[in-house]
Backbone as a printed PyTorch tensor [residue, N CA C, xyz], in Angstrom:
tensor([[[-43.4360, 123.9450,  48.4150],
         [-44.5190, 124.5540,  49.1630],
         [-43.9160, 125.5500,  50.1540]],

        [[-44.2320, 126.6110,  49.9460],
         [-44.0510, 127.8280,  50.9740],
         [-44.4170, 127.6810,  52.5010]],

        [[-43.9030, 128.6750,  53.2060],
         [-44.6710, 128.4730,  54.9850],
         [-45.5690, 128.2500,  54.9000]],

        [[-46.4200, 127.8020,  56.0840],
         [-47.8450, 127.7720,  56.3410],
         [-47.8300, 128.8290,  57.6980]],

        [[-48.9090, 129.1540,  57.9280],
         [-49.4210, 130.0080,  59.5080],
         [-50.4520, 128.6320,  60.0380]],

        [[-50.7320, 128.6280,  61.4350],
         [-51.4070, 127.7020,  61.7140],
         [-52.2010, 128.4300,  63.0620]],

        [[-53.1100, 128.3880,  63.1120],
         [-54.1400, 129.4790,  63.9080],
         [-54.2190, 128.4140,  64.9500]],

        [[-53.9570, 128.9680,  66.2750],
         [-54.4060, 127.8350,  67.3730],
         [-55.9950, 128.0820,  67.7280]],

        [[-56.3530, 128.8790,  67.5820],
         [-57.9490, 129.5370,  68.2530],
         [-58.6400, 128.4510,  66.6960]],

        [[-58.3370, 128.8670,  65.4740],
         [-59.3960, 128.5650,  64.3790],
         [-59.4050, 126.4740,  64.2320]],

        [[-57.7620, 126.1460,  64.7540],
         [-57.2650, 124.8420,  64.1230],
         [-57.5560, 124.9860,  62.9040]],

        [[-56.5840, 125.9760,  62.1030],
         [-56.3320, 125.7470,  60.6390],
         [-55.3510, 126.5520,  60.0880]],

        [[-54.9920, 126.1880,  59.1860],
         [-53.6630, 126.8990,  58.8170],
         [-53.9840, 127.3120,  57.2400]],

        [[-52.6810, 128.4240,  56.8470],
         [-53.2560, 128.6960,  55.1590],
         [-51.7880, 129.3300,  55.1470]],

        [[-51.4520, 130.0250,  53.8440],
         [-50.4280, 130.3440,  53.9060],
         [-50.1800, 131.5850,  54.6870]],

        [[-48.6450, 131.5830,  54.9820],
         [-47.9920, 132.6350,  55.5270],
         [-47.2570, 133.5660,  54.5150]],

        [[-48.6780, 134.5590,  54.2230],
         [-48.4150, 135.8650,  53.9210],
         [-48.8140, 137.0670,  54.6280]],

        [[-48.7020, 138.1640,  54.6200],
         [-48.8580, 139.4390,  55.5390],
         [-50.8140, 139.2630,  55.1310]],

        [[-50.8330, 139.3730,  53.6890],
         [-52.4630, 139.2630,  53.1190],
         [-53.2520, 138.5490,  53.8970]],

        [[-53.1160, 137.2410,  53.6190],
         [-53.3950, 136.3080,  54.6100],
         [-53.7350, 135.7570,  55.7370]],

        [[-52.9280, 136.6900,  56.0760],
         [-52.9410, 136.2580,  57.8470],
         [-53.4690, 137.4990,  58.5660]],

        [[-53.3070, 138.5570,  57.5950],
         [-54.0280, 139.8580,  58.0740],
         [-55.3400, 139.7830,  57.8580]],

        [[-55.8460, 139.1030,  56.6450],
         [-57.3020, 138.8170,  56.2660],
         [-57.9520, 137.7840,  57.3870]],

        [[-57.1150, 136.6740,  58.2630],
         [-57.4960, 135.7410,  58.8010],
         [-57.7090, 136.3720,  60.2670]],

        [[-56.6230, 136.7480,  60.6880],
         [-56.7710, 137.4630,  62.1320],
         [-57.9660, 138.5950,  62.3360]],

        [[-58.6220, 139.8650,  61.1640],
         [-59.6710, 140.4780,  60.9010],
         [-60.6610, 139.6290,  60.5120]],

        [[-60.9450, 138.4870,  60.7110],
         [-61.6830, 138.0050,  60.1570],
         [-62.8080, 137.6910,  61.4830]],

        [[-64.2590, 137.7610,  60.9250],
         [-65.5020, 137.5890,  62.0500],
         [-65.2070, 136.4970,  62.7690]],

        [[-64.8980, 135.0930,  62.2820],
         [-64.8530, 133.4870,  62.7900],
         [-63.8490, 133.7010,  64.0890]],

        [[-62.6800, 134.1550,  63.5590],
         [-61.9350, 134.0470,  63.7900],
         [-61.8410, 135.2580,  65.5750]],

        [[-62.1410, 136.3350,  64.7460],
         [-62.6510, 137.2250,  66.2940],
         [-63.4710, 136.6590,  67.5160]],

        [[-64.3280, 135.4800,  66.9520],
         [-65.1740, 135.0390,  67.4800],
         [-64.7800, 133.8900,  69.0070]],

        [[-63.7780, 133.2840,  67.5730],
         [-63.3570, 132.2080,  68.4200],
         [-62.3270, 132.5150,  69.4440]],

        [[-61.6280, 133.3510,  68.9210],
         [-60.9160, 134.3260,  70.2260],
         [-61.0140, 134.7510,  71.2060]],

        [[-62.3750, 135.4420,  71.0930],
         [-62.9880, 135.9110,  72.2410],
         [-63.9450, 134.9540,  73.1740]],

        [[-64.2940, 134.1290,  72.8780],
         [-65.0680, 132.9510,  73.4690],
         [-63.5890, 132.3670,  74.3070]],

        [[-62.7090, 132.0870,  73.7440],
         [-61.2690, 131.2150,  74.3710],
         [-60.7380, 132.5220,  75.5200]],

        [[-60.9460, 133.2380,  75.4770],
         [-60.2690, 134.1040,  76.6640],
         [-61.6120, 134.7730,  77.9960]],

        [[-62.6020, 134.5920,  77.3220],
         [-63.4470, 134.6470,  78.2730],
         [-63.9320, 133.7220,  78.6360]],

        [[-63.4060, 132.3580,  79.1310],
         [-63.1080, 131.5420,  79.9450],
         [-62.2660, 131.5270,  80.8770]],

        [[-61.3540, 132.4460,  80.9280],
         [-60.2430, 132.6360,  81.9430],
         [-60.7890, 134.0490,  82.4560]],

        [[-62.0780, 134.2560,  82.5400],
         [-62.4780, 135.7710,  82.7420],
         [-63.0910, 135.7640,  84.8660]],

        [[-62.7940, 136.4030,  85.3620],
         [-63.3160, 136.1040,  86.8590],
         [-64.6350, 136.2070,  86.7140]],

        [[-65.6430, 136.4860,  87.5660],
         [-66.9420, 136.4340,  88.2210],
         [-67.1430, 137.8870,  87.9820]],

        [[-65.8730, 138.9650,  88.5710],
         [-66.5510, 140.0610,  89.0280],
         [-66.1310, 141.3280,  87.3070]],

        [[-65.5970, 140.5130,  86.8350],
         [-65.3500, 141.3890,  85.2490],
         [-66.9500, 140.8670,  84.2410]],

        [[-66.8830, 139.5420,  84.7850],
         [-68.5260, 139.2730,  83.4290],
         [-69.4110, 140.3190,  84.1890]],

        [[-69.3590, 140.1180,  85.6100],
         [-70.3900, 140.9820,  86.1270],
         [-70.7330, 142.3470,  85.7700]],

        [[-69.7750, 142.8210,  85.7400],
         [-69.6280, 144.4000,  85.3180],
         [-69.2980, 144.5240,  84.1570]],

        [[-69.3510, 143.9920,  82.7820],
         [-69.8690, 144.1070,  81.4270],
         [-71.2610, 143.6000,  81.4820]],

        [[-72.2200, 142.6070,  81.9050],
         [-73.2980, 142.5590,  81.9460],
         [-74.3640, 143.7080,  82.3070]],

        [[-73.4640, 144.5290,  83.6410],
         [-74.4190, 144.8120,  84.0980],
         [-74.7130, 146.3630,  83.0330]],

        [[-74.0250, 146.6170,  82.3910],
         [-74.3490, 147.6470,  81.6680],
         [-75.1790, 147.7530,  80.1570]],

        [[-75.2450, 146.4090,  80.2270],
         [-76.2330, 145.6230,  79.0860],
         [-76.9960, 145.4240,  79.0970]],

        [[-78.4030, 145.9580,  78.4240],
         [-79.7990, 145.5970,  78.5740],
         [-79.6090, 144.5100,  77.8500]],

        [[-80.9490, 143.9680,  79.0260],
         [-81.5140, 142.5160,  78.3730],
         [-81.9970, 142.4070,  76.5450]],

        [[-81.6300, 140.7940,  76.0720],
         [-82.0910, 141.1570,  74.7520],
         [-83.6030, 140.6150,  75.0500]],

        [[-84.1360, 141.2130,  74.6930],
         [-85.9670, 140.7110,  74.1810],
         [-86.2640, 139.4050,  73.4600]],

        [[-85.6010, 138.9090,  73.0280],
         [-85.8870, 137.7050,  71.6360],
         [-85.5610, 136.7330,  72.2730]],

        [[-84.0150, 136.9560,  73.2530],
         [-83.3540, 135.8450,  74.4590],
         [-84.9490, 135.2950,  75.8740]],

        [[-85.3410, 136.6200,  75.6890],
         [-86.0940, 136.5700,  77.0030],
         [-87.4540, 135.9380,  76.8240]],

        [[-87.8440, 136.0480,  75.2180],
         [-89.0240, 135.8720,  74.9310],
         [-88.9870, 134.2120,  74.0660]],

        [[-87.6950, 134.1450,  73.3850],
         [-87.9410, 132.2440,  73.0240],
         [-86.8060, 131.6010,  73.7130]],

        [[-86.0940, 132.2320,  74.5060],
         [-84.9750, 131.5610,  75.2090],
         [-83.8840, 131.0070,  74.3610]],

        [[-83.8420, 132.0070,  73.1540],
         [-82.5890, 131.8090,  72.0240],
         [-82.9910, 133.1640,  71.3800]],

        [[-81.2710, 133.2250,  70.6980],
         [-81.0830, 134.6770,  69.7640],
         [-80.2000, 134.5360,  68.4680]],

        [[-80.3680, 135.1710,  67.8520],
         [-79.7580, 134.1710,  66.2830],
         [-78.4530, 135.1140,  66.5970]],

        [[-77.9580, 135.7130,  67.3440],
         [-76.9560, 136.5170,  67.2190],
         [-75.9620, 135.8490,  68.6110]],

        [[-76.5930, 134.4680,  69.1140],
         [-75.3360, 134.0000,  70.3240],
         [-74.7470, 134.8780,  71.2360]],

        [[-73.7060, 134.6520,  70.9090],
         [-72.4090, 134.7670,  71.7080],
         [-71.6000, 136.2780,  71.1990]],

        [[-72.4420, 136.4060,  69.8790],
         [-72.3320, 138.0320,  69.3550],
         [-73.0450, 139.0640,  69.9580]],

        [[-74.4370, 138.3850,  70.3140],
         [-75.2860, 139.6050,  70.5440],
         [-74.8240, 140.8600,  71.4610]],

        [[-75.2860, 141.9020,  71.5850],
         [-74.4940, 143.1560,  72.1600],
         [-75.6770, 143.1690,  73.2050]],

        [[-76.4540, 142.1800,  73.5230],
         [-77.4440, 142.9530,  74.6590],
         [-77.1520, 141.0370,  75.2460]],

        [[-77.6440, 141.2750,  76.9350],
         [-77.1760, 140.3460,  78.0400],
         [-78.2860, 139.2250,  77.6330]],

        [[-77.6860, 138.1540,  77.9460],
         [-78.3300, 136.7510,  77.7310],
         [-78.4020, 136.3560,  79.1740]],

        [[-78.2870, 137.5550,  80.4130],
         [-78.4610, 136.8240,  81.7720],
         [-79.7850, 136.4940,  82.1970]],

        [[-79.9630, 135.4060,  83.2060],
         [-81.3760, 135.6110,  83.6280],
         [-80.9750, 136.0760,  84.6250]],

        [[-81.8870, 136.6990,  85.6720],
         [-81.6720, 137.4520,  86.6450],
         [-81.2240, 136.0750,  88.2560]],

        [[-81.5500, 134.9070,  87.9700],
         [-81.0850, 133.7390,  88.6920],
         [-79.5140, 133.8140,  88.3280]],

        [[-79.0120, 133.9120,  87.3230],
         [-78.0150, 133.5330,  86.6850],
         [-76.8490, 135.0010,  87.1910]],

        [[-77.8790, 135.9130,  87.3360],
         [-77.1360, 136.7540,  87.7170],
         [-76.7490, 137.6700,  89.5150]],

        [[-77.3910, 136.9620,  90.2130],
         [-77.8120, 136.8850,  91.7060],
         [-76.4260, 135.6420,  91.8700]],

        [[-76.2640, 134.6510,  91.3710],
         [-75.5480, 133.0970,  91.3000],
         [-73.8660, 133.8550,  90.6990]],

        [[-73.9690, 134.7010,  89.7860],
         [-72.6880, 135.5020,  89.5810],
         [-72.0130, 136.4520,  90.7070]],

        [[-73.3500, 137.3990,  90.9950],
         [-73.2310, 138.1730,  91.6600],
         [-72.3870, 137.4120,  93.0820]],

        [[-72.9280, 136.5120,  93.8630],
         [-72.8630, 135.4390,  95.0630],
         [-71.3450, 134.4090,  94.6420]],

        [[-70.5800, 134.8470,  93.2600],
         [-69.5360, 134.1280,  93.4640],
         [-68.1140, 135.4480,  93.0150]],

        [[-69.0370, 136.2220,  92.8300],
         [-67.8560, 137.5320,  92.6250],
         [-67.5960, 137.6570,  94.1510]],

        [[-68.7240, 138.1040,  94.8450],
         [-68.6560, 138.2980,  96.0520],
         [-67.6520, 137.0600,  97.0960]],

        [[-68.0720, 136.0130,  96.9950],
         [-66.6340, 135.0070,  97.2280],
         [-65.2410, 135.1310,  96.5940]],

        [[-65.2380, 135.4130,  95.7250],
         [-63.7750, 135.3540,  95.3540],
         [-63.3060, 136.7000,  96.0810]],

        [[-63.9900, 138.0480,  96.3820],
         [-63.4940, 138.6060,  97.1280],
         [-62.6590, 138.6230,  99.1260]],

        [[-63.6900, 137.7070,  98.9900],
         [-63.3770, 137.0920, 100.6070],
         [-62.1630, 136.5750, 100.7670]],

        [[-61.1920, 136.6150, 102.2460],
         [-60.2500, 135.6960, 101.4160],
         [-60.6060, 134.4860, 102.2460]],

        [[-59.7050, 133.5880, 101.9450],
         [-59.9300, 132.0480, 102.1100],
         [-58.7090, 131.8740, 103.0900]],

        [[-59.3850, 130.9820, 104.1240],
         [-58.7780, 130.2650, 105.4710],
         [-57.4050, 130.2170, 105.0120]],

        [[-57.1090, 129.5020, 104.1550],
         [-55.5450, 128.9240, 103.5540],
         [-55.1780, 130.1580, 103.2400]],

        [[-55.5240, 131.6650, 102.8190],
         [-54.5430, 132.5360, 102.3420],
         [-54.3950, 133.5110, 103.7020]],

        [[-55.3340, 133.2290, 105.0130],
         [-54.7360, 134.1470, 105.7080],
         [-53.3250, 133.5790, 106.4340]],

        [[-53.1100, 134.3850, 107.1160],
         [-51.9860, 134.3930, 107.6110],
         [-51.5520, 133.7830, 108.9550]],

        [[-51.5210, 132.4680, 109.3570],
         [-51.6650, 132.5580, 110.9760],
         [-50.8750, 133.3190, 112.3890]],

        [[-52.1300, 133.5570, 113.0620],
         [-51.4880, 134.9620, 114.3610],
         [-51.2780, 133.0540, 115.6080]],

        [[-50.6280, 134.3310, 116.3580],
         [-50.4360, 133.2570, 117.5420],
         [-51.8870, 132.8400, 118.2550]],

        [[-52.5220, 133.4950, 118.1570],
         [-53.9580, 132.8270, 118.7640],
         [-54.2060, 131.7610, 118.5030]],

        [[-54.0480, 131.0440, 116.9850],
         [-54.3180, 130.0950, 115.6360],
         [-53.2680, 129.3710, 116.5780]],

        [[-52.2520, 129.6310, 117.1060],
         [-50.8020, 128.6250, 116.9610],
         [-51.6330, 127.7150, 118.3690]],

        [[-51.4160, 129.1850, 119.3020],
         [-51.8070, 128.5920, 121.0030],
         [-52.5410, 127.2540, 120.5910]],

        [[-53.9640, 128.0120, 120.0390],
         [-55.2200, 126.6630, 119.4760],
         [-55.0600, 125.6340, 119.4110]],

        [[-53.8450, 125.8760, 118.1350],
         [-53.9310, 124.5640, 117.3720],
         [-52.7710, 123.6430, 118.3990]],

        [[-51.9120, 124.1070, 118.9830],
         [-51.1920, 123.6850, 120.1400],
         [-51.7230, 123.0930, 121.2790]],

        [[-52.7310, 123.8410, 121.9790],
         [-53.0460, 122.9680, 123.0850],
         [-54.2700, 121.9630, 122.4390]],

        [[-55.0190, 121.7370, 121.6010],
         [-55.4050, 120.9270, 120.8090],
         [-55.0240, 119.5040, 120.5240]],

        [[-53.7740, 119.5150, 120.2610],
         [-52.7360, 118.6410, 119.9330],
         [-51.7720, 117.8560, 121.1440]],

        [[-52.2730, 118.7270, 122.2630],
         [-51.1550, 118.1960, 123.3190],
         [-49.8800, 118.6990, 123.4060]],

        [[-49.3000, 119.9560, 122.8400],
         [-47.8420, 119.6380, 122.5890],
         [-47.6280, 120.7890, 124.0200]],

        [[-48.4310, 121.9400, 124.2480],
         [-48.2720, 122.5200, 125.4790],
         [-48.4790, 122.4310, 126.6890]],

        [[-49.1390, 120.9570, 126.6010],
         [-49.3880, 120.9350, 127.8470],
         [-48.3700, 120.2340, 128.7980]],

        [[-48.0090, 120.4780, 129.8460],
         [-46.7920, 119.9530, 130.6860],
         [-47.3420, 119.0390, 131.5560]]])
């Protein structure tokens, strides 16, 4: 038995030929599942700004499903869903207590706080 290729995105393997694996990697399933696995590691403020240039689909809006998923080329947001995006892009921009930097004001504070300046 010859190599095998073993697809981590599909969990499946077939042989390792150029044909093969060129037919498998072009392949719809396979694009699919790819792109679903990396847009999970996607921030707040990148979905935001591919959505926002996407009209709503009609069929999403009107039975609250679309036979085209996770393919479709028009936004599956509701406008809750997208106010709730919007409100966490906007946080991740902020920075956070732990990444600033502490000034001596922070030190004095947290010093006479603690007792250690006072004589």
């Amino acid at each position: 038995m010859g190599k095998r290729y073993y697809c981590d995105f599909c969990d499946r393997s077939f042989p390792d030929n150029l044909p093969g694996r060129k037919k498998h990697l072009n392949g719809v399933l396979h694009q699919r599942i790819r792109k679903l696995h990396y847009d999970r590691f996607r921030d707040a403020a990148a979905i935001l700004a591919d959505e926002a240039v996407k009209k709503s689909c009609k069929k999403f809006q009107r039975t609250g499903e679309c036979d085209y998923g996770n393919n479709c080329r028009f936004s599956h947001m509701t406008p809750d869903k997208l106010r709730a995006l919007q409100e966490q892009a906007e946080a991740d921009k902020r920075p956070k207590v732990e990444d600033r930097v502490p000034t001596l004001e922070d030190w004095l504070t947290k010093s006479t706080h603690t007792g250690r300046l006072a004589n």
